[in-house]
VOKE-979754 format. One record per residue (C-alpha): residue number from 1; residue in one letter; x, y, z. Coordinates in Angstrom, 1 decimal, decimal comma. Layout:
REM residues N
ATOM; NUM; a; X; Y; Z
...
END
This chain:
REM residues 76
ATOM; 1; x; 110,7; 178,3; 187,8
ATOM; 2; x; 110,3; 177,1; 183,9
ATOM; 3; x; 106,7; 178,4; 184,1
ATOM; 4; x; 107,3; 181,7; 185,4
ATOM; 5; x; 109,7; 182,1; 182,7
ATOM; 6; x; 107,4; 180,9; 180,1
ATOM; 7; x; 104,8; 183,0; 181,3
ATOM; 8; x; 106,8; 186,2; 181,7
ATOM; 9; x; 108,4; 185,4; 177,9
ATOM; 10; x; 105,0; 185,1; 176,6
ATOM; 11; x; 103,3; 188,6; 177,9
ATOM; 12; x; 106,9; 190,5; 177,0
ATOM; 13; x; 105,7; 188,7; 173,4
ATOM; 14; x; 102,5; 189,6; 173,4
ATOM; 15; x; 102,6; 193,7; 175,0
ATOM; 16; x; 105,4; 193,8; 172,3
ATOM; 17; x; 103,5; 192,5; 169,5
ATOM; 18; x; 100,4; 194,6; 170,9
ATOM; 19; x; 102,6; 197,7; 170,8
ATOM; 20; x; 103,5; 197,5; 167,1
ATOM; 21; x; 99,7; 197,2; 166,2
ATOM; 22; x; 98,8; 200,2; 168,2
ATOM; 23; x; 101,9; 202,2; 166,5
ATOM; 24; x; 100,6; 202,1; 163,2
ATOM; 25; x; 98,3; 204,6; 161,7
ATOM; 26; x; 97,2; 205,9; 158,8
ATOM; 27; x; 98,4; 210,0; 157,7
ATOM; 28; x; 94,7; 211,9; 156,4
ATOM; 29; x; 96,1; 214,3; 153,4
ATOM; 30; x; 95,4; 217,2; 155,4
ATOM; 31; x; 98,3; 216,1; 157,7
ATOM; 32; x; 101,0; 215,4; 154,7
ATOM; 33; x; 101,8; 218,9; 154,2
ATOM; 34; x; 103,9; 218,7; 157,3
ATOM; 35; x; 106,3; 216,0; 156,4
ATOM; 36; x; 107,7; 218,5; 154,0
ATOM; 37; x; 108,9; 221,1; 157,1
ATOM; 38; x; 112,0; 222,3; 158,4
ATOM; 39; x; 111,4; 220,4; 161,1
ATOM; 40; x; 111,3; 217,0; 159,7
ATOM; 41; x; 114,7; 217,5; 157,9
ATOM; 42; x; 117,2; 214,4; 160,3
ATOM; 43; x; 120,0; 216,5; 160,1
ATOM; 44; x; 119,9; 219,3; 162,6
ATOM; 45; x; 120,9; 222,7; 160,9
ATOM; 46; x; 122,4; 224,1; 163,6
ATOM; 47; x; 124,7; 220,9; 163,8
ATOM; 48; x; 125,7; 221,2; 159,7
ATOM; 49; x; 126,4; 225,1; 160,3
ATOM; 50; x; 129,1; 224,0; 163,0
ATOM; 51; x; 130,1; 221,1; 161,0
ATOM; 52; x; 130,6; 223,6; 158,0
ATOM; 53; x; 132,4; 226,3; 160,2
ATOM; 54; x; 134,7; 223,9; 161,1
ATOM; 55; x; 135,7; 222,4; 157,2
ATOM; 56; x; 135,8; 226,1; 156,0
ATOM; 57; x; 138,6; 226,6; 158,8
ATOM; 58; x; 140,2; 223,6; 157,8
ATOM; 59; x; 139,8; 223,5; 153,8
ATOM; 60; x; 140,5; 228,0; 153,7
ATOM; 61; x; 142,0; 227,4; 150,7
ATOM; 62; x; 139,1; 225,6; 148,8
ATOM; 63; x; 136,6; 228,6; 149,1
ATOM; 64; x; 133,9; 226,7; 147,5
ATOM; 65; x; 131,2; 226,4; 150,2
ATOM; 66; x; 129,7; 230,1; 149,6
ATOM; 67; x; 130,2; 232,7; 152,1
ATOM; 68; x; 134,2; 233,1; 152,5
ATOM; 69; x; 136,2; 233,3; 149,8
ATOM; 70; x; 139,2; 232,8; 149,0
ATOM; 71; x; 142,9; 231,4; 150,1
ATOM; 72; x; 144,0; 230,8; 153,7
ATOM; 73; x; 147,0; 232,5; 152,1
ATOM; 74; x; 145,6; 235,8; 152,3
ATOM; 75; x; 145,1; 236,2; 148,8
ATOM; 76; x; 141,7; 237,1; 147,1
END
């Protein structure tokens, strides 16, 4: 049984370490002009528009995000 282990421990090391090796790669200039896209950005837009609908509910009275302004109270 300790050999079976030991074997099984030692190829889940090695595909691992195998795996990191094969993951790294070097960008060619022609492909950095992507890493600047819309894309690329981690927060989703969609998600921060919700997000934002949601505190300009909540916060009316600020009026400071663009777009609505203005006091929950009705006045302008």
């Amino acid at each position: 049984m300790k050999i079976y282990r030991t074997i099984f421990l030692s190829m889940v090391t090695a595909v691992s370490i195998i795996s990191m090796f094969s993951a790294c790669s070097s960008v060619k200039p022609y492909q950095k002009n992507r890493i600047n896209d819309a894309d690329m950005i981690l927060s989703a837009r969609k998600s921060q528009k919700f997000e934002q609908s949601f505190q300009l509910y909540r916060e009316g009275a600020s009026g400071a995000n663009g777009g609505k302004s203005g006091g929950g109270c009705g006045c302008n």
